[in-house]
Each structure stands twice: as C-alpha cells, then as structure tokens.
MISE-44226 format. One record per residue (C-alpha): residue in three letters; x, y, z. Coordinates in steps of 0.2 Angstrom, whole numbers, plus 5000, padded with zeros to 4 digits. Layout:
MISE-44226
alaXYZ ...
This chain:
MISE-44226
unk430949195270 unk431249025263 unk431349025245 unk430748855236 unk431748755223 unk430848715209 unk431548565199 unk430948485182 unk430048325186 unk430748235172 unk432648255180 unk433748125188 unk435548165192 unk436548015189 unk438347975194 unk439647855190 unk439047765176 unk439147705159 unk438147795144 unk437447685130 unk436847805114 unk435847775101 unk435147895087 unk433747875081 unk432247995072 unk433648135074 unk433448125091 unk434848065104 unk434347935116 unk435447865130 unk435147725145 unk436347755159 unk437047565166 unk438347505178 unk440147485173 unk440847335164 unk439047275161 unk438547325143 unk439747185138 unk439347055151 unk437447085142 unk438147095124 unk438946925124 unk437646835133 unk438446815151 unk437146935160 unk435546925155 unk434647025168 unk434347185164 unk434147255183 unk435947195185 unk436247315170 unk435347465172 unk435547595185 unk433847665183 unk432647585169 unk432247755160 unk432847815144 unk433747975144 unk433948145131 unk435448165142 unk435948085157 unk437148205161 unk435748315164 unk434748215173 unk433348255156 unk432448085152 unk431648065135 unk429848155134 unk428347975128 unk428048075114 unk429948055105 unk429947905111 unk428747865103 unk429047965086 unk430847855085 unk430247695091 unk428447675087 unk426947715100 unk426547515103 unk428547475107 unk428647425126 unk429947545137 unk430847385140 unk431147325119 unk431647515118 unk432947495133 unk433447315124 unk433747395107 unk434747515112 unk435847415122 unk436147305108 unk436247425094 unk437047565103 unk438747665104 unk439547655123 unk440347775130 unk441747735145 unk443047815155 unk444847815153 unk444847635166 unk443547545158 unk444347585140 unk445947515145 unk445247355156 unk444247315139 unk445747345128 unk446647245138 unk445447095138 unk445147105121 unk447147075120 unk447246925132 unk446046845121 unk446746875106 unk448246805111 unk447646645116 unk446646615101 unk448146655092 unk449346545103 unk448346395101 unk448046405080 unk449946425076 unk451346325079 unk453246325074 unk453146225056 unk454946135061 unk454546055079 unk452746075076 unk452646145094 unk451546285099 unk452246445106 unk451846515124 unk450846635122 unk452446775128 unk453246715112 unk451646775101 unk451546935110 unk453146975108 unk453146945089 unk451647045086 unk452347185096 unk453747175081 unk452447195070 unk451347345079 unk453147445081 unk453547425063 unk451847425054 unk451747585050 unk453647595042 unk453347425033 unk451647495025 unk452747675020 unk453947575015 unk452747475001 unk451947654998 unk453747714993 unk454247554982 unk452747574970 unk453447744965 unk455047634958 unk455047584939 unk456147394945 unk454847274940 unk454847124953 unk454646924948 unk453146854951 unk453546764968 unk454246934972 unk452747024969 unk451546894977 unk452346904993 unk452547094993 unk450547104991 unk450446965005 unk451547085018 unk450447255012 unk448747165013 unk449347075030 unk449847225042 unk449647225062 unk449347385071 unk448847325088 unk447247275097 unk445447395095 unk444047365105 unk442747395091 unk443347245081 unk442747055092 unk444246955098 unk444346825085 unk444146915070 unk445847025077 unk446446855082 unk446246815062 unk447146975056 unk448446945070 unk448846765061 unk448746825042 unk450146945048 unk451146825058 unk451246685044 unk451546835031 unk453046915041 unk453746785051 unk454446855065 unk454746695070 unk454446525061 unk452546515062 unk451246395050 unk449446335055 unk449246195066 unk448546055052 unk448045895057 unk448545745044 unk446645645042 unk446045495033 unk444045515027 unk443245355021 unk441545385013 unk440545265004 unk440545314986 unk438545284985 unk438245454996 unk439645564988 unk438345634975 unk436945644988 unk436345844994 unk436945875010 unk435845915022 unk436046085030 unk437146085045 unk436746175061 unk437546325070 unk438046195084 unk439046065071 unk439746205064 unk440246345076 unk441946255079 unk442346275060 unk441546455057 unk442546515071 unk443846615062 unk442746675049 unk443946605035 unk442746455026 unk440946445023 unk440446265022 unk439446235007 unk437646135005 unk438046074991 unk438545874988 unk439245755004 unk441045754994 unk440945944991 unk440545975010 unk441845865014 unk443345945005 unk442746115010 unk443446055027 unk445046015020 unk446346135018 unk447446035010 unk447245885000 unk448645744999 unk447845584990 unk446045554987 unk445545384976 unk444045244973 unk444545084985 unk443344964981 unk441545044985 unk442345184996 unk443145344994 unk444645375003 unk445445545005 unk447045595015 unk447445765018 unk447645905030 unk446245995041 unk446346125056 unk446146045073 unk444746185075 unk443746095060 unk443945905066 unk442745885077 unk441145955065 unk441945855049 unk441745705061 unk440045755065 unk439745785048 unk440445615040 unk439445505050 unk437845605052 unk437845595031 unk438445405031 unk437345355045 unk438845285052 unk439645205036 unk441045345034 unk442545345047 unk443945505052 unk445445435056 unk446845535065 unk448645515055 unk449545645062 unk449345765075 unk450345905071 unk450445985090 unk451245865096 unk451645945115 unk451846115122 unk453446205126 unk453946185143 
C-alpha cells in the first residue's frame, strides 16, 4: 500500500548557492543568491535583483529548505516593510557566506586591485618612474613574510632601558603603526591599497615616495577670504579616494591649500595670489574644478612639473 510523504509547505531545498545572513530581532534570517553576485549588486554593477536571487523568499534556514514564518518577519522588520525592502536590506547589510572557490576568487580580486591602486600612486623618488606592478607585489610580499617578526621585534625593544633620539624614535613608531599582513576581503580595495602604501613608504623595500605633481595656483586675492561653497561628491570623489584629506568648507585659500600636500612658495603679485607647491596627480583635476568654479574663471592651475615622467618598459 503506498504510503504518502507529507512535506512542510513552507520548505524549498536549495543547492549551490551563496547564503546572505542577517540578524535581526534575535532571529536569523537568510536570502539564498547566485554565486559572485552579492558583490556585483553591492558595488553597483548589477542592479536587478532576479539576476541576484535564486528564489525571492527569505529563509530561517536555507539549508533546510525553512523560509521565515510573515509573522517574524514582520516582528524584525516591521508589518508595513515590503518582502522586496526586506530582501534589499539584507543584501546590503548582511554577512555572506561563500565557499572555499568563491573566497579565494574574491581574495584574489581584491589583490589585483590593490595592486594597481598602489602601482599607479608611487613611484621611485630618484627616476620618478613608476613601478610595474610585479615590483609592488614583490615588495609587499617582503613585508607580509616579515610582518609578524618586525611587529615582535618592536614588542621586544620596548622591554629595553636604551632610550632612542628623537629621529630614532619617530621612525620606529612609523614602521610599528605601518605593518602589512596581506590582503582580507572584509576591508574595500582602496582602503587596503592605503595601508599597503603607508607601509611601503615606511619600510622601503625598495625606494618608494608619492607621486606629486609641482603646480602653480593663481587666485585673485579678492576671493581668498570668500566662503567656499560646498563642493559635490562628483568634483571631489577623485580627491577623497584614498580616504587621507577631508576638503574643508571653510575659505577659497583654505580650500585650496587643503589640496596641497606640500607647499613650496606662496606670495601677493600685484592683485593675485600665487602659490607653488606639490599636489597628488589624484587631486588635480578637482583643485582645477575647484579654482575656476570659485574664480568664475579668474584663477588658473598650471602644470610645473610632472613627476611620472614615463613607465618602466
């Protein structure tokens, strides 16, 4: 006599997939999605959610097949919050959970980018070339093998009664602050890419500065005490990119020597100001933005020096 199967209604086995978690009214939730596309969808490159989601549910526990009863939903998420905002939230907010292959194709990404970013902002001080981007891998795997002894090594000098100079001590407390371990996938590219330099410059497993360009700002000395106006995310995300600087929205001269990093001569010709002095090649283009948007075209950025001059072959 054939016997029936009785299965929970609210079960759906799903295979092969990436799990997105989020906890939230002590309850577990989880969305199951395809691989590789929780990241496409996080930095803006997919923004479909059918091409993200296996199944448009949310789970207790995908691995069971158990999908999340209306009523914790919504308990944790409110009882007027669409399924879809739900879905969206924890695909934005949520911890995700790959395999073996994904974690490593992601590390590995993450590793190629931070490379470039680094390859492209550093440059030997002597020749002013850049370095392939070989060379820079090859000197932060000198750091990431002997990060670990160097940062012992500073734990076991601070039990030592010698007191160092003060150069000494400055650049000690530069190497300790500045260690490089390796790439993580929970940190963004650039901000590892920022790390990866501070390390680089304090080590100096090979001769390594900044790229700087050498600039001459001319800026009528009628605006310099003006209140600059406030700039937006698009003049400025070329700046902000490492993270380092904040621009201020104070005054037009304070806004521009917030861009410079380095400042060489600065003096009243006449009815202008006139500034020489070093700036990232990142920062040009937004402190030319900025100049003539504040001068209605009275101020002028003029190139003096490039300091990548031509790659290495």
């Amino acid at each position: 006599m054939p016997q029936n199967i009785n299965q929970p209604s609210n079960q759906i086995r799903l295979t092969n997939v990436s799990l997105v978690r989020l906890k939230k009214g002590k309850k577990r939730f989880e969305i199951a999605c395809y691989k590789n596309k929780v990241l496409e969808y996080r930095s803006g490159v997919e923004t479909d959610l059918d091409n993200v989601l296996q199944i448009p549910s949310v789970f207790l526990s995908v691995s069971k097949g158990q999908t999340a009863p209306t009523q914790d939903l919504a308990k944790a998420f409110g009882s007027k919050t669409p399924i879809d905002d739900i879905i969206m939230e924890i695909l934005k907010k949520g911890e995700m959970q790959v395999g073996e292959k994904e974690r490593h194709a992601q590390l590995e990404r993450v590793h190629n980018e931070v490379i470039d970013i680094v390859a492209g902002k550093l440059v030997d001080p002597r020749s002013k070339r850049v370095y392939t981007t070989g060379m820079i891998e090859k000197a932060l795997d000198q750091l990431s093998s002997h990060g670990g002894a160097a940062h012992k090594s500073n734990e076991g000098k601070g039990s030592g009664t010698a007191t160092p100079t003060h150069g000494e001590s400055s650049k000690e407390r530069s190497k300790e602050m500045h260690t490089w371990t390796g790439v993580v996938t929970t940190k963004s590219a650039k901000s590892q890419a920022l790390d990866a330099m501070k390390a680089l410059i304090a080590w100096q497993p090979i001769p390594l500065s900044r790229a700087r360009m050498k600039l001459r700002i001319t800026c009528p000395t009628s605006v310099l005490k003006q209140a600059a106006k406030c700039p937006s995310r698009k003049e400025t995300q070329e700046d902000d990119e490492d993270g380092e600087v904040e621009k201020s929205t104070g005054t037009v001269k304070y806004r521009i020597l917030s861009y410079v990093e380095q400042v060489e001569t600065q003096d009243i010709v006449g009815q202008e100001w006139e500034i020489v002095g070093f700036v990232e090649p990142g920062a040009f283009k937004g402190l030319g933005e900025f100049v003539g948007s504040e001068t209605k075209g009275r101020g002028r950025v003029e190139v003096l020096e490039m300091a990548v001059t031509h790659k290495e072959d």
